[in-house]
N, C-alpha and C positions, 0 to 999 in steps of 0.2 A: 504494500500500500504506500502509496506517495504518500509525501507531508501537506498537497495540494486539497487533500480529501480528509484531513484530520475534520476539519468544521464540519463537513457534513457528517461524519461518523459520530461527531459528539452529540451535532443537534438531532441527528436520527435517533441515537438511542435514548437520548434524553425525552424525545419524544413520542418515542415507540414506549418506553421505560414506563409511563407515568398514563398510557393509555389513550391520549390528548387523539394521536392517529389511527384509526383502523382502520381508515381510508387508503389505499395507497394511491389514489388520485389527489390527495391533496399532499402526500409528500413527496410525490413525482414533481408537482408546480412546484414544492419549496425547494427540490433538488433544482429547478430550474430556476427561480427565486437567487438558490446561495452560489451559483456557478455563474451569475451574473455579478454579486457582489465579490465573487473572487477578481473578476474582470476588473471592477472596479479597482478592489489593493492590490493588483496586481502580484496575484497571489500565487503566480508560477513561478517568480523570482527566484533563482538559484540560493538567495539566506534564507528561503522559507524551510529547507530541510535542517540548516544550522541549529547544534543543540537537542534536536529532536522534539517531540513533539511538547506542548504547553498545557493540554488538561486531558488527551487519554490514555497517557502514562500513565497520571495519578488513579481516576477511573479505577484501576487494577486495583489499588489495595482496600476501595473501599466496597465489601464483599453484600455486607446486610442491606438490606432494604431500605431501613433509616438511616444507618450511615451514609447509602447513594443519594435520598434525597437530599442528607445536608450537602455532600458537594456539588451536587447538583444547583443546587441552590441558588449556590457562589460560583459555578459556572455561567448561568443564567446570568445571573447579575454583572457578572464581567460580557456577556456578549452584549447585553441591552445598553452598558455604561459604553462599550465601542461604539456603538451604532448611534448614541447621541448625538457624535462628531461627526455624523457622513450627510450627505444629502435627502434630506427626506421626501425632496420632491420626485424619486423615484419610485415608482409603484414596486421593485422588488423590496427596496431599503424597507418601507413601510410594512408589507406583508411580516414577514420576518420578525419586522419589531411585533408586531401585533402577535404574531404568534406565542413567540418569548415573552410578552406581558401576561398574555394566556394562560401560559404553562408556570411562568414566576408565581401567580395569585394562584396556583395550585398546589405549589409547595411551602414547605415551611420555611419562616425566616431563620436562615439558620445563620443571617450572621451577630444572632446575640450566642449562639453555642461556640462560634468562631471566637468571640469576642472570650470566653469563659475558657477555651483551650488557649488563646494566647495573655491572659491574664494568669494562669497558672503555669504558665513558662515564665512568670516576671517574678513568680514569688521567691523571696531570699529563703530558700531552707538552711539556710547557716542561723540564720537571723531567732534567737533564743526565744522570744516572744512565738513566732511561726511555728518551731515547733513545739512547744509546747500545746497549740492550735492543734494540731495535724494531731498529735498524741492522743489529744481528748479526741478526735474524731476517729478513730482508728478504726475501733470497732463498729463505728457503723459504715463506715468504708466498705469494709471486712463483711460486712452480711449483707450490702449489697452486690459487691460482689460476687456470692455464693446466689443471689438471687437472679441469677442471668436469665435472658429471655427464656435459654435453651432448658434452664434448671424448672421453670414453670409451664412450660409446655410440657414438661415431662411429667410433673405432679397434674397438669389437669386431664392429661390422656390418661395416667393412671388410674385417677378418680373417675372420668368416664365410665372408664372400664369396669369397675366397680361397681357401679351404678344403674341398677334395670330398670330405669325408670321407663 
């Protein structure tokens, strides 16, 4: 796969992902749609494969379903934030936006959990006060984390099962 076709792979799945398409008549137009705004940033340019790809690398590590919609999210929100700057008196530019506004007020805003993972990259765990924090919380850390989605899907199949109602 070229580095030419990363956009559409992301907005495909992004929007295959979240159900938005069942059509494939309207994501043939948007494949027609984003091959037009690649025309526009002249998006065959020999640095478009420099570095390698920008968001379906990452894609890969986030596996769960909640986890894909928060980056999804912040992907969405980085393509609508480009698309501000381009011309909007073109009928593809517009489509596109419209679409990604769509699909944005369909997912969660995730960038207050954004905000919450890089606020606990800022915190001084040296800092005496902190941990002492972190200490008192341990254990409820500690049994949330025993409480994983997978560890309650497991207790309610069990209990199903159990259960003639």
């Amino acid at each position: 796969m070229t580095c030419k076709t990363y956009s559409l792979l992301v907005l495909s799945v992004v929007m295959i992902y979240f159900g938005r398409f069942g059509n494939s008549l309207i994501l043939a137009q948007l494949q027609n749609d984003i091959d037009k705004l690649k025309a526009d940033f002249n998006s065959s340019h020999s640095d478009v494969a420099d570095g390698g790809p920008i968001f379906t690398e990452k894609l890969i590590n986030w596996t769960e379903r909640n986890e894909k919609r928060i980056i999804l999210s912040q992907i969405v929100s980085m393509y609508l934030e480009m698309l501000e700057n381009t011309d909007k008196s073109k009928a593809h530019v517009r489509h596109i936006s419209e679409e990604l506004y769509t699909l944005k007020n369909s997912l969660p805003d995730g960038s207050k959990k954004m905000k919450d993972l890089m606020d606990l990259t800022k915190l001084q765990m040296s800092d005496l006060k902190i941990q002492r924090k972190a200490v008192n919380e341990l254990f409820s850390v500690l049994q949330k984390l025993v409480e994983t989605p997978s560890s309650l899907k497991r207790k309610r199949s069990q209990s199903q099962r159990r259960c003639k109602c």
